[in-house]
C-alpha positions, 0 to 999 in steps of 0.5 A: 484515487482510491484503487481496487482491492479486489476479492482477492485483495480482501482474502489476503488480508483475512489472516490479518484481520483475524489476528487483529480480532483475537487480539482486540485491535481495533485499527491499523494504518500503513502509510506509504510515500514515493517521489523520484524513483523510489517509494516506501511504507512510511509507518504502520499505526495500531490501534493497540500494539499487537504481541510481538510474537504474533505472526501469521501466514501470509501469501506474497507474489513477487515478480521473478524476471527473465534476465535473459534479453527479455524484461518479461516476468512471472509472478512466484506466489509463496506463503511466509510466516511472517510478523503481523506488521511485516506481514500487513507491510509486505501485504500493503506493497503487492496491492500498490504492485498490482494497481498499476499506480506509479505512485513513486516515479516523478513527482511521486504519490502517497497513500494509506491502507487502512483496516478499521473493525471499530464498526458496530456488530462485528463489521469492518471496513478495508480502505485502500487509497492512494494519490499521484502527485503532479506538479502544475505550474500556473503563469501569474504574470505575463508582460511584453514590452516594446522597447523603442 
């Protein structure tokens, strides 16, 4: 299932993908995987490993709940400066937030981020998918005898 970035999806991941630009980095994909009730990101791949002193400001929602009787929420919106890799990590995890994908509960879920600017003229691609694990049992053999 591929979920919807958005355009504001996309602005978010502007700071990255300058960065990744000023830095000659052609690719980067997050990987993520969840089961039972707990899901994380698996790993991030560059194509060619940015500086660690990158950084870059990126703006982060988080859910800041009402503890008092009730389970409802708002959302905090900050700006961080974080490490280019924390910073497409933290990014990766809002997105999987706002898809409303339970990609971690039961039999879990998976799935990438990846930003490719390897296109010809300047032109990139963001893809954002991610897949629900479901498990399907199919009877094979069924027998009823008759004892007598």
């Amino acid at each position: 299932m591929s979920a919807e970035l958005g355009p504001e999806g996309l602005d978010r991941l502007k700071p990255i993908v300058a960065e990744m630009k000023t830095h000659g980095i052609e690719s980067v994909r997050v990987e993520f995987y969840g089961s039972g009730d707990d899901g994380q990101i698996e790993g991030v791949e560059w194509s060619k490993e940015p500086p660690a002193d990158t950084r870059v400001d990126v703006v982060t929602e988080k859910r800041k709940y009402n503890l008092e009787g009730s389970f409802k929420y708002t959302l905090v919106t900050e700006t961080k400066s974080l490490p280019l890799e924390q910073a497409i990590e933290e990014i990766t995890y809002d997105l999987l937030d706002k898809s409303g994908v339970d990609w971690v509960n039961n039999d879990g879920g998976s799935g990438y981020l990846e930003i490719n600017l390897s296109k010809p003229e300047g032109a990139g691609t963001v893809e954002f998918s991610i897949h629900v694990h479901e498990l399907i049992s199919h009877e094979q053999h069924h027998e009823e005898v008759i004892l007598v």
